[in-house]
C-alpha positions as a printed Julia matrix, in Angstrom:
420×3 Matrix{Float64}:
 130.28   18.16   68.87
 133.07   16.79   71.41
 131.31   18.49   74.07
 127.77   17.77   73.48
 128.83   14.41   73.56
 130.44   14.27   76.7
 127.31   16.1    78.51
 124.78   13.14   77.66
 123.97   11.48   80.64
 124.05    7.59   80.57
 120.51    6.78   80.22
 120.67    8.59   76.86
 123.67    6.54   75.99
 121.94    3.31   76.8
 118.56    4.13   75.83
 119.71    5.08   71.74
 120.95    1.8    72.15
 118.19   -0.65   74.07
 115.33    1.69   72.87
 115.65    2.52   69.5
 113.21    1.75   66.73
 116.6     1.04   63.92
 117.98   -1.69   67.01
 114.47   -3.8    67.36
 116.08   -6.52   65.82
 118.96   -6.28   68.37
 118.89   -9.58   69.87
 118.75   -9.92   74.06
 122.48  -11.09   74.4
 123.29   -8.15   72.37
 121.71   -6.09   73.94
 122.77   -7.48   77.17
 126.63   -7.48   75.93
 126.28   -3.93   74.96
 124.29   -2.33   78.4
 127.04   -3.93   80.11
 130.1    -2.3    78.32
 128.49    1.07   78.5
 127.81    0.47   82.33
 131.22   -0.63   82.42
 132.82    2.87   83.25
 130.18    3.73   85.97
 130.24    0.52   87.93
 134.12   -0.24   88.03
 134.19    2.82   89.67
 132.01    2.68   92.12
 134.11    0.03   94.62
 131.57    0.82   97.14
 128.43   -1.42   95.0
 130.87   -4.07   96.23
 130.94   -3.35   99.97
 127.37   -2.93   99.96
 126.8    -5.75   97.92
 124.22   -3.52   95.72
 123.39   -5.54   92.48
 124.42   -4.67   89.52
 120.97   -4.82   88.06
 120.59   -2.25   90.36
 122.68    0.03   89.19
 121.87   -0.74   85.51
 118.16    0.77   86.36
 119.42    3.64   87.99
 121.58    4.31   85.18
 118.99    3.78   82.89
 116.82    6.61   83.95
 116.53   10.25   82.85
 118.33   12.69   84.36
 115.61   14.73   85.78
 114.45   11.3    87.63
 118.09   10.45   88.76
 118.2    14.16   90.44
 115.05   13.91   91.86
 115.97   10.91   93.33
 119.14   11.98   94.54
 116.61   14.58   96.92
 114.47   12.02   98.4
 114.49   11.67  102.07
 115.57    7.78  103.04
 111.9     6.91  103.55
 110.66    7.84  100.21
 113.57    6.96   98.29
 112.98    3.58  100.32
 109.5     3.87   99.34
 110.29    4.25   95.65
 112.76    1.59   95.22
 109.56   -0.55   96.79
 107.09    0.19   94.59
 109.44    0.7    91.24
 110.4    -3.3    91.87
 114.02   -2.02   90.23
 115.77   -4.07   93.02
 115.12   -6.41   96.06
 117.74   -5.04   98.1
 118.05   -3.28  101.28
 118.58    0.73  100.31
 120.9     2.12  102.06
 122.19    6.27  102.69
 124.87    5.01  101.02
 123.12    3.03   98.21
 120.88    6.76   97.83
 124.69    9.49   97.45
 125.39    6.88   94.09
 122.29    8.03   92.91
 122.81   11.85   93.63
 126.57   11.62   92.31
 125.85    9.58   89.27
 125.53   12.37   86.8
 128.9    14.58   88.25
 130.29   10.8    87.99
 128.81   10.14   84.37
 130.0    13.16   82.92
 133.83   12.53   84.07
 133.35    9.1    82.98
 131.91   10.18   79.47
 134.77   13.01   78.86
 137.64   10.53   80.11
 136.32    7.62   77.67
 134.62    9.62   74.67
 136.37    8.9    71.99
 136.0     5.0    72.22
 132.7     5.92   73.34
 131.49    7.65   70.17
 132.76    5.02   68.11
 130.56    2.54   70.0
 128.17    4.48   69.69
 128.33    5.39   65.82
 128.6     1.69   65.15
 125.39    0.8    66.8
 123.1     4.09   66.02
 124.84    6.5    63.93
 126.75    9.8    65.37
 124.63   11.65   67.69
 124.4    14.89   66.93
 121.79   16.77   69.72
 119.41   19.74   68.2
 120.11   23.29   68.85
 117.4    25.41   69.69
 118.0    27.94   66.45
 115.48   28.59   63.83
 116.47   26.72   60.62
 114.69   26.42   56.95
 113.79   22.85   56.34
 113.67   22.9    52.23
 111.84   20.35   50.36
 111.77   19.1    46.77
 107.81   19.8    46.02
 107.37   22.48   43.81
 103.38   24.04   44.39
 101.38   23.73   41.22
  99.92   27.2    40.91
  98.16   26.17   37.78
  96.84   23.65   35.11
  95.73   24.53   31.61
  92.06   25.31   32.12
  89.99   22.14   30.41
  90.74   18.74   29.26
  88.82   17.7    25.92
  87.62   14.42   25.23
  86.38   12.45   22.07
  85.89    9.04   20.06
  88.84    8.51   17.32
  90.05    5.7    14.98
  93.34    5.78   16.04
  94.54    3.33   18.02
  98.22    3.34   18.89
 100.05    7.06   19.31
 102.62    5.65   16.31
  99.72    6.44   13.92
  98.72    9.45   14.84
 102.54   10.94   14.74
 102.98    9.19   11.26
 100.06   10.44   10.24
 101.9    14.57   11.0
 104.5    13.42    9.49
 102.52   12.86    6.38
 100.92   16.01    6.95
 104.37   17.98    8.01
 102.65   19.1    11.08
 104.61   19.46   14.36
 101.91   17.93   16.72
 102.33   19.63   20.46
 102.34   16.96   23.17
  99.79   16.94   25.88
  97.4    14.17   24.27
  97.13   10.57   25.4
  94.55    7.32   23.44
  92.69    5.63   25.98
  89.9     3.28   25.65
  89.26    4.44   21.46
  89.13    7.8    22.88
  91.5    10.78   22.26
  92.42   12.98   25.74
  94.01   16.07   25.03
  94.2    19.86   27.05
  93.94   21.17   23.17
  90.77   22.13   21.73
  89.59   19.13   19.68
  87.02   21.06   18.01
  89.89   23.04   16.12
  92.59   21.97   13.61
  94.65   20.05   13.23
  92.96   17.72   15.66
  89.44   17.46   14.35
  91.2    15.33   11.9
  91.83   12.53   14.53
  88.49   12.34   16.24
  84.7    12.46   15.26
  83.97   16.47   15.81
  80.42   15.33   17.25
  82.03   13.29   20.05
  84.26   16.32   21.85
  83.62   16.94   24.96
  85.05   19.45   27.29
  85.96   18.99   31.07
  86.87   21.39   33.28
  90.31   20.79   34.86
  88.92   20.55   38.42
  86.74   17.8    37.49
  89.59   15.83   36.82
  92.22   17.33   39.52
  90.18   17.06   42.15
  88.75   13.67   41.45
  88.98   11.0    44.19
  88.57    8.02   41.49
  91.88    6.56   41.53
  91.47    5.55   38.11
  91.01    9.68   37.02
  93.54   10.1    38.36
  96.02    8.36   37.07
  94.91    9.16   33.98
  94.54   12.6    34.53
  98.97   12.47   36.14
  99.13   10.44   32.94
  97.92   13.85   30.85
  99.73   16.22   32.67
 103.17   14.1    31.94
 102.23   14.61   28.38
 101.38   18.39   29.27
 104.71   18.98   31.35
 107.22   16.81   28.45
 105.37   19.93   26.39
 106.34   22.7    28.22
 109.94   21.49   28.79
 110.82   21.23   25.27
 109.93   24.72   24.82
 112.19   25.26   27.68
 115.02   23.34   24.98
 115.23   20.68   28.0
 115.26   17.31   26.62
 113.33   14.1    27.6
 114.8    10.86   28.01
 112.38    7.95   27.31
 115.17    5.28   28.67
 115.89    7.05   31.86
 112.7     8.44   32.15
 114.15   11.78   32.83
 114.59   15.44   31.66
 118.33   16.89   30.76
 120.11   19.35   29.52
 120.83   18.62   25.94
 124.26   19.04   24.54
 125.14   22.42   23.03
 126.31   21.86   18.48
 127.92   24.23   16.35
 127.57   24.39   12.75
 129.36   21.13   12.36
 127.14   19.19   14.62
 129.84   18.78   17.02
 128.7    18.95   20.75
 130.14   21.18   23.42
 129.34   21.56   27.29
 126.77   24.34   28.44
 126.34   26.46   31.25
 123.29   27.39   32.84
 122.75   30.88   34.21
 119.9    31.56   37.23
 119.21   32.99   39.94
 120.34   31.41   43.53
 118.12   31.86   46.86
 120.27   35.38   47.05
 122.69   35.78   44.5
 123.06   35.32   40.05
 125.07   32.31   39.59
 126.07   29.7    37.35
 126.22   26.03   36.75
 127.9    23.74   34.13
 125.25   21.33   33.29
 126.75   19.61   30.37
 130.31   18.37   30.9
 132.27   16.5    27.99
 135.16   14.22   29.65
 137.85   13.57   26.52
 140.48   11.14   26.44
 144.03   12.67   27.16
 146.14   12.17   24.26
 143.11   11.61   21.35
 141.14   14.52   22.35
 138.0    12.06   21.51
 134.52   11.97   24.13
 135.2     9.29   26.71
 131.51   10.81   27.78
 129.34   13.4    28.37
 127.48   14.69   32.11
 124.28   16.09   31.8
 122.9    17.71   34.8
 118.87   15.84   34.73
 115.59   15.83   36.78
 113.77   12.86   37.26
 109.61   13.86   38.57
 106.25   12.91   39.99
 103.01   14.59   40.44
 101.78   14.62   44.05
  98.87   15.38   45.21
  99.13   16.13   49.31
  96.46   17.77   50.87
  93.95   18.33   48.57
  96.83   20.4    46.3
  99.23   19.51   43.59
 102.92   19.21   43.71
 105.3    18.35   41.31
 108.31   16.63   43.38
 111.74   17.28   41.84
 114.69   14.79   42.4
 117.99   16.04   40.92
 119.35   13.38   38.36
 122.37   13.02   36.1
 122.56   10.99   32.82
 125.79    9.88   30.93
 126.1     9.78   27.39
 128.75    9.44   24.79
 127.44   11.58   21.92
 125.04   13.89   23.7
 122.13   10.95   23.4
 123.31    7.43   23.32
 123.8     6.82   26.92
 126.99    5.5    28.0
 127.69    1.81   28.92
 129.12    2.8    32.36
 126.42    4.92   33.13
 125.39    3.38   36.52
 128.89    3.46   38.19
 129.37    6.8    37.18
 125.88    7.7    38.66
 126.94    5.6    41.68
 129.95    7.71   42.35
 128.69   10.63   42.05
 125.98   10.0    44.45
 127.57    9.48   46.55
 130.09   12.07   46.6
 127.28   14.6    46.43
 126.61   16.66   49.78
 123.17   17.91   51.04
 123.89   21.47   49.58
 125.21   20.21   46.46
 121.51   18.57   45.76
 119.41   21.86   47.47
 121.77   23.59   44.67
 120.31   21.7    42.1
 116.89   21.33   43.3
 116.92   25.55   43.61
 117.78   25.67   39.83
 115.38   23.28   38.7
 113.4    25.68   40.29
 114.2    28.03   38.79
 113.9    26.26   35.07
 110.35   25.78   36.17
 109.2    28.7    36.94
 111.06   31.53   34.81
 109.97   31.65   30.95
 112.04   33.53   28.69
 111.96   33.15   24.97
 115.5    33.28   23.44
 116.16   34.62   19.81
 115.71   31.81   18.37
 112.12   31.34   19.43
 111.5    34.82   18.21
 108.73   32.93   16.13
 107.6    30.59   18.85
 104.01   31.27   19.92
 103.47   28.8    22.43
 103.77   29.46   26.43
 104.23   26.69   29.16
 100.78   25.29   29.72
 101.67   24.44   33.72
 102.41   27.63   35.88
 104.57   26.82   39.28
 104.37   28.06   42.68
 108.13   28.1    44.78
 109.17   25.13   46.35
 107.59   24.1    50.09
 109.75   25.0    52.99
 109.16   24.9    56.39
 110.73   27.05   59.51
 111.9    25.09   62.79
 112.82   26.05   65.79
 115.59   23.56   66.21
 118.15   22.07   63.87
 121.28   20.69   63.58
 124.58   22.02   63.03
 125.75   20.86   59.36
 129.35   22.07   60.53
 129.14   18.77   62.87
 128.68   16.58   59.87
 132.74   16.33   59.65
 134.52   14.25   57.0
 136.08   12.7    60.33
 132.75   10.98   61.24
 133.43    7.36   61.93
 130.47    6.41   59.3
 132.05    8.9    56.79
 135.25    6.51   57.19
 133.7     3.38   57.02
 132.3     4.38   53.71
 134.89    5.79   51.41
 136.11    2.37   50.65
 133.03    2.06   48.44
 132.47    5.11   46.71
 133.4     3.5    43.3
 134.7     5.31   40.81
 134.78    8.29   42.25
């Protein structure tokens, strides 16, 4: 990284600095105040600018240009360098041969400048625009966190009911000891389900002579705003289905999914590990970790490894866009009172890879199915069939090596990573 540095010319330098969309705020003294320290280097070593009383304006433009400019200047006979200087309006000063050999030395000069003062440079640097880390011309996977929607359940039924509020209707199966599936919503005194209405047990909630079915594209590809919402709305209902089935839990106050605590016969909780399959290799992950207290052996708290959602629809096609999450409880579902500084912490601790990691085996949740024994007597299948997650090839990228723990942002930071 030390050497990449020390190769950018000073217009690059300078320009990060003046030119940058994240400095517009910068104000003109500041600006001013910082062009003139970076020009500091170049110019007090130039003793000849004084003796030919060339302005340090002057300079400052030349400075400012890119490279391929400053060379090509550095070429020009007198007349057209003259002749440039005219027309550019950089400088109301007499050019002389001298004034043009600063231009054609200035990036030999620049580079011994930059590799004498880089250190102190950098840090300048970092402070004002972040550490500058140049893209290498090597192909490199972008990965992203939208998982393709291969496919919805196939129609979405419709019909008038009496119900009014979703508390009735699941107090009414209670009543009836019926396990009612999710992936039903009450709008407007109408019942929206992807279940057949016409069959039981749900022609008991709605007037039989009302159903109506839709196909799934009406509603997906709608460009009502209102349809679709309701129709994201639906598919919530459709995917909180399909994840229970999965035994992953949903969490109503963090509006999440998690891993749920594993219970022996007692009904005492113990972590879990999850087993899947990585982007090469069969690995493992510990997505429920119990913290005890040293000398009691009781929970302080428990991690659970979560995924927090949205449907997107890009393009004409449907994504579901995963965001790794964690949730803190102290009995496997009463969330913890220092939940957010935990989450905090962690957060930022976490690296780039450590989040792919997770993203890959949400992934993976979502689109591998495989009953366990104890759902020897489950019937049902996920209702929502995923695609793999969107990635993109470059031809450039960065190198994550260069991402050091010895980055001057890094430093500044770890004063305020909390608990962690």
């Amino acid at each position: 990284m030390g050497r990449d540095f020390a190769a950018l010319k000073i217009d690059r330098l300078i320009g990060r600095i003046v030119e940058s969309k994240n400095n517009r705020q910068m104000g003109k003294s500041k600006r001013k105040h910082v062009l003139n320290a970076a020009l500091k280097a170049l110019i007090a070593g130039a003793e000849t600018s004084a003796a030919l009383k060339i302005p340090v304006t002057f300079i400052s433009e030349l400075a400012a240009l890119p490279e391929d400019k400053q060379k090509a200047l550095g070429g020009l006979s007198q007349e057209k360098f003259n002749q440039w200087v005219t027309e550019s309006g950089v400088a109301k000063a007499e050019v002389t041969e001298e004034t043009r050999d600063i231009v054609k030395d200035m990036s030999k000069k620049v580079d011994a400048l930059l590799e004498q003062h880089k250190a102190e440079l950098q840090e300048e640097v970092a402070k004002e625009v972040g550490p500058y880390l140049p893209a290498s011309e090597h192909e490199e996977t972008l990965y992203s966190n939208l998982l393709e929607i291969k496919c919805f359940p196939l129609s979405i039924y419709s019909a008038s009911t009496s119900y009014r509020a979703p508390e009735e209707i699941f107090d009414w199966a209670k009543d009836q000891e019926l396990n009612l599936p999710s992936g039903w919503l009450l709008t407007e005194k109408m019942i929206r389900s992807v279940h057949d209405l016409r069959e039981e047990p749900w022609i008991q909630l709605c007037d039989r002579g009302s159903v109506e079915e839709f196909d799934i594209d009406e509603w997906a590809d709608s460009e009502d705003p209102d349809v679709q919402r309701e129709f994201v709305r639906l598919m919530n209902r459709v995917l909180r289905f399909d994840m229970r089935i999965r035994h992953i839990w949903y969490s109503k106050e963090e509006r999440c999914y998690y891993f749920p605590a594993g219970r022996n016969e007692n009904g005492d909780i113990f972590p879990r590990r999850y087993y899947y399959r990585s982007m090469k290799n069969d690995t493992s992950r510990k997505v429920v970790i119990i913290k005890r207290q040293h000398e009691t052996k009781e929970i302080f708290y428990c991690r659970h490894n979560a995924m927090k959602h949205s449907f997107l629809k890009i393009h004409g096609k449907w994504y579901l866009a995963i965001t790794p999450h964690y949730i803190y409880t102290t009995d496997g579902k009463t969330t913890y009172r220092y939940a957010e500084d935990l989450l905090s912490g962690i957060k930022k601790q976490e690296r780039p890879s450590a989040v792919l990691g997770q993203t890959i085996m949400w992934e993976y949740i979502l689109t591998h199915y495989k009953p366990t024994l104890f759902d020897s007597d489950v019937k049902e299948e996920p209702l929502i069939t995923f695609g793999r997650t969107l990635n993109v090839k470059c031809e450039r990228g960065l190198d994550d090596q260069s991402w050091r723990r010895d980055d001057v942002l890094f430093k500044n930071d770890m004063d305020s990573w909390g608990l962690f």
